[in-house]
C-alpha positions in Angstrom: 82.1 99.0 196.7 84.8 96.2 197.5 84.5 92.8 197.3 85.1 90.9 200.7 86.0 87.0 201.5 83.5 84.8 200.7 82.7 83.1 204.1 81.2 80.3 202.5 84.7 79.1 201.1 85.1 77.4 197.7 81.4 76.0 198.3 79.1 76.2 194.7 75.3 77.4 195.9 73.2 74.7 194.3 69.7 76.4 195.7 68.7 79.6 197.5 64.9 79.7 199.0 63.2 83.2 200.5 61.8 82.9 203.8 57.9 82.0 204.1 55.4 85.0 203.8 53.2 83.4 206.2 50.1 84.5 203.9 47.7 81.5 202.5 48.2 80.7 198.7 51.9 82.4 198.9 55.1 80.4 198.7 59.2 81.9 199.5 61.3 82.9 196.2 63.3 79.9 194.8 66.0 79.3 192.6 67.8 76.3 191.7 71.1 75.7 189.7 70.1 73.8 186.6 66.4 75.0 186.4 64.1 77.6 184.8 67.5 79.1 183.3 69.5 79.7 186.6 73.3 79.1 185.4 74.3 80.0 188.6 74.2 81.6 192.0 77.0 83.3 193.7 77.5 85.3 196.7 78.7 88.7 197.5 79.0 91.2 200.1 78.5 95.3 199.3 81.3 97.1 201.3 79.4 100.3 202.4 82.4 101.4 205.0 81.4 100.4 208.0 78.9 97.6 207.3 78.2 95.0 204.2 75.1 94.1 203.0 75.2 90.4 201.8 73.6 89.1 198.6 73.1 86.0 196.6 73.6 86.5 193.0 70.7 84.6 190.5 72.4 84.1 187.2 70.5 83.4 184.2 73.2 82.7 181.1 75.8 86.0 181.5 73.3 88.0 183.2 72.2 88.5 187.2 68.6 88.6 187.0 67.7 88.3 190.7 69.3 89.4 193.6 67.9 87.8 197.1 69.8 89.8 200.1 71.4 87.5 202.8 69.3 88.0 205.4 65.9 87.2 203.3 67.6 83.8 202.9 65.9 81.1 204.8 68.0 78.0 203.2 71.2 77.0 201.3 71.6 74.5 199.7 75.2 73.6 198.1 76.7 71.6 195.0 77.9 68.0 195.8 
């Protein structure tokens, strides 16, 4: 797997939210920079050959402890 361009620049993620399930009593996965021990969130792409498969990186110290998939991704929000 290769890395490719990020096409969201030099742009820090600051938040990452899932999209709704639509099911009562059940809210989208979050994560915020800053919060509940996310150091940081960073993006990525999987080169598979002749697609990618996008991903947003949940960092928690040294470690990625979540990864949300591109396209599950309902809102960005970015660093000031």
């Amino acid at each position: 797997m290769s890395e490719q361009r990020n096409p969201l620049g030099d742009h820090a993620v600051r938040w990452v939210c899932g999209m709704e399930p639509h099911r009562e009593g059940e809210y989208p996965t979050f994560f915020e920079v800053g919060k509940d021990g996310v150091s940081k969130i960073e993006y990525r792409v999987d080169n598979l050959g002749d697609h990618g498969i996008a991903w947003f990186d949940v960092w928690f110290g040294d470690r990625v402890k979540h990864s949300m998939q591109a396209r599950a991704v309902a809102e960005i929000r970015y660093a000031d």
